[in-house]
mmCIF file of the C-alpha atoms, coordinates in Angstrom:
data_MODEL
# 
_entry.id   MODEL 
# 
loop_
_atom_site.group_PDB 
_atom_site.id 
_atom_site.type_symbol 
_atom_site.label_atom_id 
_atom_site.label_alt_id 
_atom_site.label_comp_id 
_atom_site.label_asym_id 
_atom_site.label_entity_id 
_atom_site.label_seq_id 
_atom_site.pdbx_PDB_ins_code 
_atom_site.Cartn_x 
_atom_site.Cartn_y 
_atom_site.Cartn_z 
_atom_site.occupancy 
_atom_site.B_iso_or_equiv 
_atom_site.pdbx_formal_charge 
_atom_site.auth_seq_id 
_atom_site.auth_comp_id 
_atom_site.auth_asym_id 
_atom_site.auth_atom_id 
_atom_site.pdbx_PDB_model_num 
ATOM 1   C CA . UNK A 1 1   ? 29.225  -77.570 14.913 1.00 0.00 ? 1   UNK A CA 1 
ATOM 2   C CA . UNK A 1 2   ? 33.370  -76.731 14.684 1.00 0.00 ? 2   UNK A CA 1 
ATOM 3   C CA . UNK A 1 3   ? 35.122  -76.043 16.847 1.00 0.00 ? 3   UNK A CA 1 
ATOM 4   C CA . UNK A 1 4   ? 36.394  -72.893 16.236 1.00 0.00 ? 4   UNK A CA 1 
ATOM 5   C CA . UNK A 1 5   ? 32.300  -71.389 15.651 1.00 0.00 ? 5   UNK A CA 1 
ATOM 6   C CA . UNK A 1 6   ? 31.662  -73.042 19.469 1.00 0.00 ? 6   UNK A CA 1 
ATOM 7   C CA . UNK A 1 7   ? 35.067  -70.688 20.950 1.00 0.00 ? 7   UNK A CA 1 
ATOM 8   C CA . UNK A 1 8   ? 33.949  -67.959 21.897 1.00 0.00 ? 8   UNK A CA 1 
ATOM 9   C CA . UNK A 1 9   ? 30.728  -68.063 20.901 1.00 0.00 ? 9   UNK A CA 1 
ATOM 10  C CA . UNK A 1 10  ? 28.706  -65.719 23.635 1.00 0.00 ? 10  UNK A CA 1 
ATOM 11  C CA . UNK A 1 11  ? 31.247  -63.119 22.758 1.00 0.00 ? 11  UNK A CA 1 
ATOM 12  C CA . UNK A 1 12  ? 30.838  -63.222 19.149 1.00 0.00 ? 12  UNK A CA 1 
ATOM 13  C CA . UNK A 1 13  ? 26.832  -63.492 19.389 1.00 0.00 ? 13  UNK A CA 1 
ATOM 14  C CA . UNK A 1 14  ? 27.214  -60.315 21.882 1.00 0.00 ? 14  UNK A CA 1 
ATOM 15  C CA . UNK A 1 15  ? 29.272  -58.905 19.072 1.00 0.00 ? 15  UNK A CA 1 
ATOM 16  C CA . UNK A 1 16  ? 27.235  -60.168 16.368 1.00 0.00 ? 16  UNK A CA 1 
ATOM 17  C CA . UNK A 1 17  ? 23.926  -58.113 18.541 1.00 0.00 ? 17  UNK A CA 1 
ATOM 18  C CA . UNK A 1 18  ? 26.599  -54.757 18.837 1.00 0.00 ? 18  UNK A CA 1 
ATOM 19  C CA . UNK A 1 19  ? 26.710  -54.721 15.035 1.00 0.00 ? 19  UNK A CA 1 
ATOM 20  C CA . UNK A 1 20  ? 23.326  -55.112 14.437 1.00 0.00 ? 20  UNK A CA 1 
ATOM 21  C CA . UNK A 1 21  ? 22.684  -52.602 17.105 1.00 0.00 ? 21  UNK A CA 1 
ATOM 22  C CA . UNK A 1 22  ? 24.886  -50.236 15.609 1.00 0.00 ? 22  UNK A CA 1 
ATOM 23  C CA . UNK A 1 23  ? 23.070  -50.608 11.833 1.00 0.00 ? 23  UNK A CA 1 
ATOM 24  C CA . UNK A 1 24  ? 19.901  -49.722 13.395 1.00 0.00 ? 24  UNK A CA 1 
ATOM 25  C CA . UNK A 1 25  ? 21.352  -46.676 14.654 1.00 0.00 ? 25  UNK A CA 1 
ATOM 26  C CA . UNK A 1 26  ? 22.983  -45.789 11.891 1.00 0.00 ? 26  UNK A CA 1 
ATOM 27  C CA . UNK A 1 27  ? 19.843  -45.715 9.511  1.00 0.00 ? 27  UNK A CA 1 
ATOM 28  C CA . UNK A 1 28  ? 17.979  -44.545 12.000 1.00 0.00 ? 28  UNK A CA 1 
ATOM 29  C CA . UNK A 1 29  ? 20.270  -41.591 12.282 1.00 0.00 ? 29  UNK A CA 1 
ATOM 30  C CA . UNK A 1 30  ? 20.542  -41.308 8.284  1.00 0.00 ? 30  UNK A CA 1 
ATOM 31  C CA . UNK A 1 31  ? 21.008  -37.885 6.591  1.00 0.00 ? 31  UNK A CA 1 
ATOM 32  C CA . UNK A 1 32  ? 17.609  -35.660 6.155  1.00 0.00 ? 32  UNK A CA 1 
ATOM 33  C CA . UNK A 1 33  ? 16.662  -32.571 4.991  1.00 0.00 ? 33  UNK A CA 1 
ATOM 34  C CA . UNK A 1 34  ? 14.107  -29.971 6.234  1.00 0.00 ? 34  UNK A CA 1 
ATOM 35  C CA . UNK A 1 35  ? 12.927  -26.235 5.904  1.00 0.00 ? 35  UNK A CA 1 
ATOM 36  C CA . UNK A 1 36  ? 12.458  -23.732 8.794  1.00 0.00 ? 36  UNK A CA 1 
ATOM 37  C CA . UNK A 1 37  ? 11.066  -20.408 8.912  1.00 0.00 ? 37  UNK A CA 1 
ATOM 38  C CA . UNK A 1 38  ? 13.993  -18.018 10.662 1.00 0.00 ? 38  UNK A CA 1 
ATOM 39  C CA . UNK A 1 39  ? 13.146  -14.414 11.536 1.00 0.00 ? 39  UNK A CA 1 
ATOM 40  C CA . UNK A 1 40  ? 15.109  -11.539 9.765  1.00 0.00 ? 40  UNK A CA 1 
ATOM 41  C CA . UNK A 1 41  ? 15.544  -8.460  11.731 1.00 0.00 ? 41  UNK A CA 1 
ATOM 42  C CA . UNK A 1 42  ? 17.872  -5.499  10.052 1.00 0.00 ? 42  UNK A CA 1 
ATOM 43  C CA . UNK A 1 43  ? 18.147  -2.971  12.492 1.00 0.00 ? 43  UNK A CA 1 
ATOM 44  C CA . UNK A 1 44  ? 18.663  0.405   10.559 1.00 0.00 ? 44  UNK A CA 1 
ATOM 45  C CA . UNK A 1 45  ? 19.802  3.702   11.849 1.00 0.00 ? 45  UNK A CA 1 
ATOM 46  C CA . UNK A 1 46  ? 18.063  5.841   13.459 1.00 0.00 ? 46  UNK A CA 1 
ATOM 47  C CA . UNK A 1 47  ? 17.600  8.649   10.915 1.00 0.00 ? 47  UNK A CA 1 
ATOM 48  C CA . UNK A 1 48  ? 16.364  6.598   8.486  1.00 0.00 ? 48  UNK A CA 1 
ATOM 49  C CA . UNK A 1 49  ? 12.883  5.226   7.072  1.00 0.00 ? 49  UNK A CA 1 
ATOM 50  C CA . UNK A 1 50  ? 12.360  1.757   5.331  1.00 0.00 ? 50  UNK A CA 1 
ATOM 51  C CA . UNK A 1 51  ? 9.546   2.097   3.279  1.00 0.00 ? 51  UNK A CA 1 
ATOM 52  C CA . UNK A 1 52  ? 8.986   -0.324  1.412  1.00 0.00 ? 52  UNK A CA 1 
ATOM 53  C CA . UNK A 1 53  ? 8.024   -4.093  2.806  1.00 0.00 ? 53  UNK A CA 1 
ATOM 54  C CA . UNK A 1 54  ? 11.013  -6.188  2.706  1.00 0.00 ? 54  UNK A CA 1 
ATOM 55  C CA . UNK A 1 55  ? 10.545  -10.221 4.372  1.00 0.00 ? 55  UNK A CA 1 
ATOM 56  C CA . UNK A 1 56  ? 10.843  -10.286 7.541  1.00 0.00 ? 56  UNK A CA 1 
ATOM 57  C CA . UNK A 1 57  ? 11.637  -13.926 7.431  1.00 0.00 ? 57  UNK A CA 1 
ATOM 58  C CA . UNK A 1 58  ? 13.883  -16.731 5.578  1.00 0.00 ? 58  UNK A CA 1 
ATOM 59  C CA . UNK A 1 59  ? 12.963  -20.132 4.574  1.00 0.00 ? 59  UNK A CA 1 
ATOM 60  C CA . UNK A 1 60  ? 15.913  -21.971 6.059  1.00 0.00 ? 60  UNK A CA 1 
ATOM 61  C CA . UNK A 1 61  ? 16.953  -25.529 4.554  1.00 0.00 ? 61  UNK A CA 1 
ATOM 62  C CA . UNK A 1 62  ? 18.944  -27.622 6.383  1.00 0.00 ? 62  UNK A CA 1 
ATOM 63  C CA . UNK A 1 63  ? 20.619  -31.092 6.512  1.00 0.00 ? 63  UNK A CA 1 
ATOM 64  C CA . UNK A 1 64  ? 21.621  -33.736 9.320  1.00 0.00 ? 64  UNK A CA 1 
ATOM 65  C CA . UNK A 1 65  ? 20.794  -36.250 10.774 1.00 0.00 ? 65  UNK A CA 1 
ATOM 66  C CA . UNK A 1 66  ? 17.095  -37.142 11.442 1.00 0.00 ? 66  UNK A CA 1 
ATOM 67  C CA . UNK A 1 67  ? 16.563  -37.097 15.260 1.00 0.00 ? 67  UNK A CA 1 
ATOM 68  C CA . UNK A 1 68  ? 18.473  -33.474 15.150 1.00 0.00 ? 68  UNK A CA 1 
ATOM 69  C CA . UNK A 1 69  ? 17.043  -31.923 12.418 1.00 0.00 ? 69  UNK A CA 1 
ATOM 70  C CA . UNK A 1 70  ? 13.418  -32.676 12.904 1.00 0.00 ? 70  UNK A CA 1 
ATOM 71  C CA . UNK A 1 71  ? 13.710  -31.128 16.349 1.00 0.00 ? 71  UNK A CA 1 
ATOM 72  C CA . UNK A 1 72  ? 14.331  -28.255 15.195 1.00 0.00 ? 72  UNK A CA 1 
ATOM 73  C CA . UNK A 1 73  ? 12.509  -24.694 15.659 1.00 0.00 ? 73  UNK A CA 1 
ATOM 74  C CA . UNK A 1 74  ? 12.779  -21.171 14.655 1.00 0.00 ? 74  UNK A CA 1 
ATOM 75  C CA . UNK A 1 75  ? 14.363  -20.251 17.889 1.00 0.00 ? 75  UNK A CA 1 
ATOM 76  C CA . UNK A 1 76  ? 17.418  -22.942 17.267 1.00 0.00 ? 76  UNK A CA 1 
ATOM 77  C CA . UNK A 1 77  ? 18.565  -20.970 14.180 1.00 0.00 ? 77  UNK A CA 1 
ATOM 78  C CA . UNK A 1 78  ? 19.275  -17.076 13.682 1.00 0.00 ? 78  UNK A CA 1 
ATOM 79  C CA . UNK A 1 79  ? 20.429  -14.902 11.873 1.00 0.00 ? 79  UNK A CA 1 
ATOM 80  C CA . UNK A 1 80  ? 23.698  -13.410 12.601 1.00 0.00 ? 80  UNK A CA 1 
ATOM 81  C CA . UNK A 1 81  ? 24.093  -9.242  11.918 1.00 0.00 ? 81  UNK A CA 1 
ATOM 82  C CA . UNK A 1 82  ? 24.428  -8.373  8.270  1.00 0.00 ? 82  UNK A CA 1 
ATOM 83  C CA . UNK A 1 83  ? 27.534  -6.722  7.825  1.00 0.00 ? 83  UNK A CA 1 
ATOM 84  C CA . UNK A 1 84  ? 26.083  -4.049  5.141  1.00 0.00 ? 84  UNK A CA 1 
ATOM 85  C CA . UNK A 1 85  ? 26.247  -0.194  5.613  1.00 0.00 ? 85  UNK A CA 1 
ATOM 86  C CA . UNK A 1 86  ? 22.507  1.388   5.572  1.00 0.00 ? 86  UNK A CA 1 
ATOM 87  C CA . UNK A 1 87  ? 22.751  4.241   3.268  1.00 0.00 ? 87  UNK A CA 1 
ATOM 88  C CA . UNK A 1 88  ? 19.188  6.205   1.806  1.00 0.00 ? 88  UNK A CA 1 
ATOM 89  C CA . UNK A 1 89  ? 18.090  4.989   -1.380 1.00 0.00 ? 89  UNK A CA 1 
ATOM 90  C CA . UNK A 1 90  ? 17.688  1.348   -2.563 1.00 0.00 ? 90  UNK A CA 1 
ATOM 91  C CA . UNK A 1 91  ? 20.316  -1.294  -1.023 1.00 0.00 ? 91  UNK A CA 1 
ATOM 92  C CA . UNK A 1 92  ? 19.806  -5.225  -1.915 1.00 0.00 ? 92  UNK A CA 1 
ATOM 93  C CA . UNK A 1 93  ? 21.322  -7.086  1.031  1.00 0.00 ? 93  UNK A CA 1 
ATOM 94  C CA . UNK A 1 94  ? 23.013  -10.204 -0.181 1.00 0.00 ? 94  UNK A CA 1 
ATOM 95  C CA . UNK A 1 95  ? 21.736  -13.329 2.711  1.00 0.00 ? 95  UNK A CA 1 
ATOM 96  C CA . UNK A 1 96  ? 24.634  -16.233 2.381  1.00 0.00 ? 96  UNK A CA 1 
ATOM 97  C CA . UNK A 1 97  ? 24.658  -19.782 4.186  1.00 0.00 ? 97  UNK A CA 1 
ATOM 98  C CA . UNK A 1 98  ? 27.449  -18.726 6.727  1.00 0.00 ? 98  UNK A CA 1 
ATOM 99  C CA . UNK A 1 99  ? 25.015  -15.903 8.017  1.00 0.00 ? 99  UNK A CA 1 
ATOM 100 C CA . UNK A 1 100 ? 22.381  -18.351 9.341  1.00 0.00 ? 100 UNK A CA 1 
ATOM 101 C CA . UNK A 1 101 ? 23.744  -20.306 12.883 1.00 0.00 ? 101 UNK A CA 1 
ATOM 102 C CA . UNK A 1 102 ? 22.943  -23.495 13.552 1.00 0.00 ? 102 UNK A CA 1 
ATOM 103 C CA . UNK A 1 103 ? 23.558  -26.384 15.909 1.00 0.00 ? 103 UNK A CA 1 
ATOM 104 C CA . UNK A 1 104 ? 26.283  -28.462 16.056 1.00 0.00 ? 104 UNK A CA 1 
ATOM 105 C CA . UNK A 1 105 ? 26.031  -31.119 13.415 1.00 0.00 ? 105 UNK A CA 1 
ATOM 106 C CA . UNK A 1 106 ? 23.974  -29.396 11.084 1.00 0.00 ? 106 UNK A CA 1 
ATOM 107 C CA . UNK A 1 107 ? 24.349  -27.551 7.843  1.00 0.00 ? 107 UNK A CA 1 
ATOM 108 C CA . UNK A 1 108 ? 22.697  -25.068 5.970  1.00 0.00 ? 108 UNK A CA 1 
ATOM 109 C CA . UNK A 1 109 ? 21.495  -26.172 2.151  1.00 0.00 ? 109 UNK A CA 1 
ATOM 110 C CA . UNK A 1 110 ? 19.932  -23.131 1.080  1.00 0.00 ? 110 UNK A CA 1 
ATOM 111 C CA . UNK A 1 111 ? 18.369  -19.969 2.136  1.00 0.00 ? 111 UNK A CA 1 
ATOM 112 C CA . UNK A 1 112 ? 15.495  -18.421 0.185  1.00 0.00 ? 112 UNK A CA 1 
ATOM 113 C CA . UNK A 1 113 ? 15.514  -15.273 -0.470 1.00 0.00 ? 113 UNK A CA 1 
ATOM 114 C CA . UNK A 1 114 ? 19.092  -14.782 -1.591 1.00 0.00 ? 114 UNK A CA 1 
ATOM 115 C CA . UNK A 1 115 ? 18.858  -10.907 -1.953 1.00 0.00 ? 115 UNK A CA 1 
ATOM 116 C CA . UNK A 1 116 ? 16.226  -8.737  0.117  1.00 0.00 ? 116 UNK A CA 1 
ATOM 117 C CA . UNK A 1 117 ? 15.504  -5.150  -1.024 1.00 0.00 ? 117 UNK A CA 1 
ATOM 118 C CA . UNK A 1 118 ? 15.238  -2.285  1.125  1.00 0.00 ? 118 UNK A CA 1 
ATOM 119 C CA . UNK A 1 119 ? 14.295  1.001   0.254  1.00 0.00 ? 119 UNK A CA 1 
ATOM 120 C CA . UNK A 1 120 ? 15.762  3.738   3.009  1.00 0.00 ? 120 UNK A CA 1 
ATOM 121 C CA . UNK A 1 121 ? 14.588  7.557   3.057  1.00 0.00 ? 121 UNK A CA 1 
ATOM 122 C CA . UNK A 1 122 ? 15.956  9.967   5.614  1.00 0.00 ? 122 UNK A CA 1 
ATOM 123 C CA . UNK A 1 123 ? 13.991  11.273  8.372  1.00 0.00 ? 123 UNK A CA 1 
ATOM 124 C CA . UNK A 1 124 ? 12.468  15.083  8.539  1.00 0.00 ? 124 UNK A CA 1 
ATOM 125 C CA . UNK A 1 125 ? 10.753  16.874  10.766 1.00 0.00 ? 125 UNK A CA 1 
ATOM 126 C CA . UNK A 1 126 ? 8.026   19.453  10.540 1.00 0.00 ? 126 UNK A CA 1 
ATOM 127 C CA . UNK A 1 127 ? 5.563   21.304  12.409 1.00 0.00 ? 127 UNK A CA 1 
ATOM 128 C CA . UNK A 1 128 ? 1.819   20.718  11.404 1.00 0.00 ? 128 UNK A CA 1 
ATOM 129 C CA . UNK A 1 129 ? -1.270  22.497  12.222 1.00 0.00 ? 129 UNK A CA 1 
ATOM 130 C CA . UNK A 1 130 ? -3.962  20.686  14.398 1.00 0.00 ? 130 UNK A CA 1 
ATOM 131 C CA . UNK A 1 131 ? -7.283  20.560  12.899 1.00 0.00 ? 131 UNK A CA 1 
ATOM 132 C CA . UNK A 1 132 ? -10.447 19.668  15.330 1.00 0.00 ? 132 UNK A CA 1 
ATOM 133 C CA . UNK A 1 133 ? -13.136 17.834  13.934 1.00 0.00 ? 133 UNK A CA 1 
ATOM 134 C CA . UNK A 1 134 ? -16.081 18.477  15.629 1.00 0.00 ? 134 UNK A CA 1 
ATOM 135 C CA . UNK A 1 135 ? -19.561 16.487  14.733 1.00 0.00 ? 135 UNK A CA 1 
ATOM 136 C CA . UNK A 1 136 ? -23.210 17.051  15.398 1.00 0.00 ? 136 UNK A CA 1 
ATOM 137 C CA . UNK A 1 137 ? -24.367 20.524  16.223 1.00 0.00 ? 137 UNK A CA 1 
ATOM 138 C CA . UNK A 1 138 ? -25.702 21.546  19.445 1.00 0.00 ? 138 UNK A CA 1 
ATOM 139 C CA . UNK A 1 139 ? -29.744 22.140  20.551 1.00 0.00 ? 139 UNK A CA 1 
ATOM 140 C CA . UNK A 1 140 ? -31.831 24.557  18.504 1.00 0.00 ? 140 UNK A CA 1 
ATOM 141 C CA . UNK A 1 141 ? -30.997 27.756  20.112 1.00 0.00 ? 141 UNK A CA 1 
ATOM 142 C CA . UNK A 1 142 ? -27.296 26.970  20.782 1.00 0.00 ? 142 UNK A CA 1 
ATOM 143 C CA . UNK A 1 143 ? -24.366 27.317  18.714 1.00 0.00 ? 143 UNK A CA 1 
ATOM 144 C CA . UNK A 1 144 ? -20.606 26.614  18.050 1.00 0.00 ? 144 UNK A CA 1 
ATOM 145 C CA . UNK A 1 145 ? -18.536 29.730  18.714 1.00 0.00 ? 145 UNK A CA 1 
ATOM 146 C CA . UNK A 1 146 ? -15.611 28.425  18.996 1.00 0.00 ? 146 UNK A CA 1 
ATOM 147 C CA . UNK A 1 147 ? -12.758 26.081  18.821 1.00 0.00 ? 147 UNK A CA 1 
ATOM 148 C CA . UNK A 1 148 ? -9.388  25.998  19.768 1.00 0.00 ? 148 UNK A CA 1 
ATOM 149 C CA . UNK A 1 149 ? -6.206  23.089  20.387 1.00 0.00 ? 149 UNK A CA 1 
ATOM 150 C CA . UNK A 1 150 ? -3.798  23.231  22.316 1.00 0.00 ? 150 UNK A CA 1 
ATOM 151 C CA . UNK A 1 151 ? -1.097  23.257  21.432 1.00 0.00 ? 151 UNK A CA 1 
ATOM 152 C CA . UNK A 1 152 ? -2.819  24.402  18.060 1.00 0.00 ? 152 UNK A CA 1 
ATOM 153 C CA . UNK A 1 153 ? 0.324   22.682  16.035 1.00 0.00 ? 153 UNK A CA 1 
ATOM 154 C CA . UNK A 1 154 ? 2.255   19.604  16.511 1.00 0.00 ? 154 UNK A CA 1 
ATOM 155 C CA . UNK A 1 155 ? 5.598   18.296  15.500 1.00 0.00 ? 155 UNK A CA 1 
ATOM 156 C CA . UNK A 1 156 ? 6.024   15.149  13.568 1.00 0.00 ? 156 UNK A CA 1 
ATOM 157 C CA . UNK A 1 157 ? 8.562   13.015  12.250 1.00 0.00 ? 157 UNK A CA 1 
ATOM 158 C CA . UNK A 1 158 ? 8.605   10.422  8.844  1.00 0.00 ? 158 UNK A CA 1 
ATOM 159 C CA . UNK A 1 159 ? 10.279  10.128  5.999  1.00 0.00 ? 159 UNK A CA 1 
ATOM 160 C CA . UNK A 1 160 ? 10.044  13.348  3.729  1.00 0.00 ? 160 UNK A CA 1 
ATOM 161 C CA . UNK A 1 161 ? 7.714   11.492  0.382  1.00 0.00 ? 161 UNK A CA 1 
ATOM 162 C CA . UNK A 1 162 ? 5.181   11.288  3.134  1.00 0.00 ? 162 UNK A CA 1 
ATOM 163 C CA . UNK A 1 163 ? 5.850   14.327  5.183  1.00 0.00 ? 163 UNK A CA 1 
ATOM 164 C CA . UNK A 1 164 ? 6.043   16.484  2.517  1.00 0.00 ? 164 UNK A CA 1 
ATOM 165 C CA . UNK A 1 165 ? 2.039   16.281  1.463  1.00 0.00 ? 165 UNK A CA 1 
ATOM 166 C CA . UNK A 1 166 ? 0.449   16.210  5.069  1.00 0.00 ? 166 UNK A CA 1 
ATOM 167 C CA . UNK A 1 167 ? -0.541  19.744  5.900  1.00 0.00 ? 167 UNK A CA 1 
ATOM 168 C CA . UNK A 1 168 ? -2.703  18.945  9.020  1.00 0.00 ? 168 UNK A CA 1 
ATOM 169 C CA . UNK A 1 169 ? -3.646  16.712  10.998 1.00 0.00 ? 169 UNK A CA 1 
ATOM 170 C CA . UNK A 1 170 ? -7.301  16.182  12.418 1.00 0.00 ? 170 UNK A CA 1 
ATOM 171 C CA . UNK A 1 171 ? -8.212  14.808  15.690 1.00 0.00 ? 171 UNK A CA 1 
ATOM 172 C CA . UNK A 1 172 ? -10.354 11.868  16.182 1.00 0.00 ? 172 UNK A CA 1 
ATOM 173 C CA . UNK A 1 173 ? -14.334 12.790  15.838 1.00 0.00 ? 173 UNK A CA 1 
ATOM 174 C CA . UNK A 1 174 ? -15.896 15.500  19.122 1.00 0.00 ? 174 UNK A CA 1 
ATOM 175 C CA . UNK A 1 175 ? -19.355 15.032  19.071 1.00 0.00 ? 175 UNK A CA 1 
ATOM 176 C CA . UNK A 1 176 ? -21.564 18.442  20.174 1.00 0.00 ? 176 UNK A CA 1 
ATOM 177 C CA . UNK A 1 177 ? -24.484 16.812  20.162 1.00 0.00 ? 177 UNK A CA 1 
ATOM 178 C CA . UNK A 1 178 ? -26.873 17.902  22.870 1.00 0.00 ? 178 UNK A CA 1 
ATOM 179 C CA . UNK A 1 179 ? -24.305 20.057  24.240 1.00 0.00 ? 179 UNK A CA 1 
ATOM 180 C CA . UNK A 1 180 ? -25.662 23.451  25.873 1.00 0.00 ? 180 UNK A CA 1 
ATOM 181 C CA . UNK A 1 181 ? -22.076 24.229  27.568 1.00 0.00 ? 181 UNK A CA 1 
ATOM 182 C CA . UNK A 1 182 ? -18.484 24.912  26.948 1.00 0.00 ? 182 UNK A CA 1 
ATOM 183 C CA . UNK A 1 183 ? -16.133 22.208  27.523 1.00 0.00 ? 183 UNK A CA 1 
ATOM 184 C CA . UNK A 1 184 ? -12.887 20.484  26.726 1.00 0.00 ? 184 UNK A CA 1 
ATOM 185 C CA . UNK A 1 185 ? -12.072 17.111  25.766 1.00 0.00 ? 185 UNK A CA 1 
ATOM 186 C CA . UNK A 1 186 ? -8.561  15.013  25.564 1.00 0.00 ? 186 UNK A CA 1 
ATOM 187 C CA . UNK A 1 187 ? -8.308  13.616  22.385 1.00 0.00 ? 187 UNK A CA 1 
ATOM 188 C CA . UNK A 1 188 ? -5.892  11.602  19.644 1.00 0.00 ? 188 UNK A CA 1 
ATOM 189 C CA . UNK A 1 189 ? -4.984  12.025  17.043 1.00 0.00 ? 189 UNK A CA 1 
ATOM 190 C CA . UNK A 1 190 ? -5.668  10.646  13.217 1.00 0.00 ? 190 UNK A CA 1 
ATOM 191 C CA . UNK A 1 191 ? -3.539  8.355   11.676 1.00 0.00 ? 191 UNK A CA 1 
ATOM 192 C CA . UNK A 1 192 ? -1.706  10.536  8.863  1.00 0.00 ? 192 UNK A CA 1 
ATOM 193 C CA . UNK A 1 193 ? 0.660   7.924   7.431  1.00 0.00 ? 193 UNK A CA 1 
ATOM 194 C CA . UNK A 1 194 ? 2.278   4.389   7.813  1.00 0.00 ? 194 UNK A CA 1 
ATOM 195 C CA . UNK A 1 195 ? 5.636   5.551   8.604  1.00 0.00 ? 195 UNK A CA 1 
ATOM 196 C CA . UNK A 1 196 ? 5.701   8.780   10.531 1.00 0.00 ? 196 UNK A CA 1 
ATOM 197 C CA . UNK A 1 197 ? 5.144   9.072   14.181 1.00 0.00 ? 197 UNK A CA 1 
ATOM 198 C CA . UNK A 1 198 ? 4.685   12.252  16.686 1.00 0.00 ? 198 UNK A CA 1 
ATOM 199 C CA . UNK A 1 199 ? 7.461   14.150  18.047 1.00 0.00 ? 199 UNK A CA 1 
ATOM 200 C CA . UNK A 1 200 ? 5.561   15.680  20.650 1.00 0.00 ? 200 UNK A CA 1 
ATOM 201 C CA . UNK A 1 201 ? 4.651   13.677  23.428 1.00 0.00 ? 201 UNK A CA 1 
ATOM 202 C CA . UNK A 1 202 ? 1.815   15.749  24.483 1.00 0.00 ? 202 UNK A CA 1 
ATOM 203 C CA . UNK A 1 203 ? -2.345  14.889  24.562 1.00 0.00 ? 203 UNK A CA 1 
ATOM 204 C CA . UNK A 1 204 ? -4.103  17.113  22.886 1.00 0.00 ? 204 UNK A CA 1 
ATOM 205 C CA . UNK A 1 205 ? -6.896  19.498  24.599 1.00 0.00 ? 205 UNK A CA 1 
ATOM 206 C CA . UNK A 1 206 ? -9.799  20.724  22.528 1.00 0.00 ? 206 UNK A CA 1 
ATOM 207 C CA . UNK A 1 207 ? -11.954 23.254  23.913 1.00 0.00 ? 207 UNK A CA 1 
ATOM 208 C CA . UNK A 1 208 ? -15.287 23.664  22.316 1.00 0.00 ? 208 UNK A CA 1 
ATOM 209 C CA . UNK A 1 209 ? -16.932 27.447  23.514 1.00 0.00 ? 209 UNK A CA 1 
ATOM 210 C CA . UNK A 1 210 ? -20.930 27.042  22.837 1.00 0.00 ? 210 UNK A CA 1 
ATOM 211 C CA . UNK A 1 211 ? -23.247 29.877  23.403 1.00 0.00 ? 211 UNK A CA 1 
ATOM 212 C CA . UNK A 1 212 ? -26.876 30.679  22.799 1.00 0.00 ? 212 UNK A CA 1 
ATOM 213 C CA . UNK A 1 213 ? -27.743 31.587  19.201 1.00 0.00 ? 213 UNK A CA 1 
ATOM 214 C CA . UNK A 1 214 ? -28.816 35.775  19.161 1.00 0.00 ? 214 UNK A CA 1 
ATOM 215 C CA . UNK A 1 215 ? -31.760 37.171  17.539 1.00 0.00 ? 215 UNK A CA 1 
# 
């Protein structure tokens, strides 16, 4: 063996191990690519509806290196606020790289959808009339003489394409079955549409006067 291989030589096998411990890393740490599911919330004023059914989340891809990027969650990317003005109507909300954040080290490749449609109408209010729905009937010799709500009307709020054709609102089912005496029950109310909710805070008393049938 020369010389000049035997000088040095622990140093330049230790070196010789560095190297080779440095190529492992390196394709071990090689550039991948992988896709993540990120929540999309829009917050939207106050006074107005969405209606239709935008996604509610983005397929995130994203690049870097292996042992980071196949760690990843959902809850290591978001989405930063949208700087768009809500308006009512139709707005398509443009969704670019730079809006997703990520860690450190990684980059965004693509985001699918690109454009997410939202459909805004403004919110109404209106008064509707209560209407008890009483099933069953009472014994043979009894009978339903009355029945009242309280309060007999409530208010409700939703966007005005589904406001506009409610005219009441029923209750959920009161049986009278077997009953022989007046009473009053606590009850909810039917669902009467996907987007509008009650103004009015308030349970709702139904009181059910039954009396004996005359001759």
């Amino acid at each position: 063996m020369p010389t000049w291989v035997r000088h040095n030589l622990g140093l330049k096998l230790f070196s010789l191990f560095l190297a080779a411990l440095l190529w492992v890393v390196v394709l071990g740490e090689q550039k991948v690519e992988v896709t993540i599911g990120v929540p999309l919330d829009l917050n939207f004023p106050a006074d107005l509806f969405l209606v239709n059914d935008p996604t509610d989340q983005l397929e995130v891809r994203v690049r870097g290196p292996r042992t980071l990027v196949t760690s990843l969650a959902s809850r290591d990317l978001r989405v930063s606020e949208i700087p768009i003005k809500f308006v009512e109507g139709e707005t398509t909300i443009p969704i670019r790289d730079e809006f997703v954040r990520v860690p450190r080290g990684v980059q965004v490749v693509d985001v699918n959808p690109r454009r997410v449609r939202v459909v805004l109408e403004a919110a109404v209010e209106r008064e509707v009339e209560i209407h008890p729905r009483i099933e069953g009937s009472p014994p043979e010799g009894y009978r339903v003489r009355r029945v009242t709500t309280i309060p007999p009307r409530v208010r409700m709020v939703g966007p005005i394409s589904e406001l506009r054709r409610i005219t009441r609102v029923r209750t959920l089912p009161i049986s009278v079955t077997g009953q022989t005496a007046s009473f009053s029950a606590r009850v909810l109310l039917e669902s009467v549409g996907r987007h509008v909710r009650l103004e009015d805070s308030a349970s709702i008393v139904v009181e059910v006067e039954i009396g004996q049938r005359t001759s």
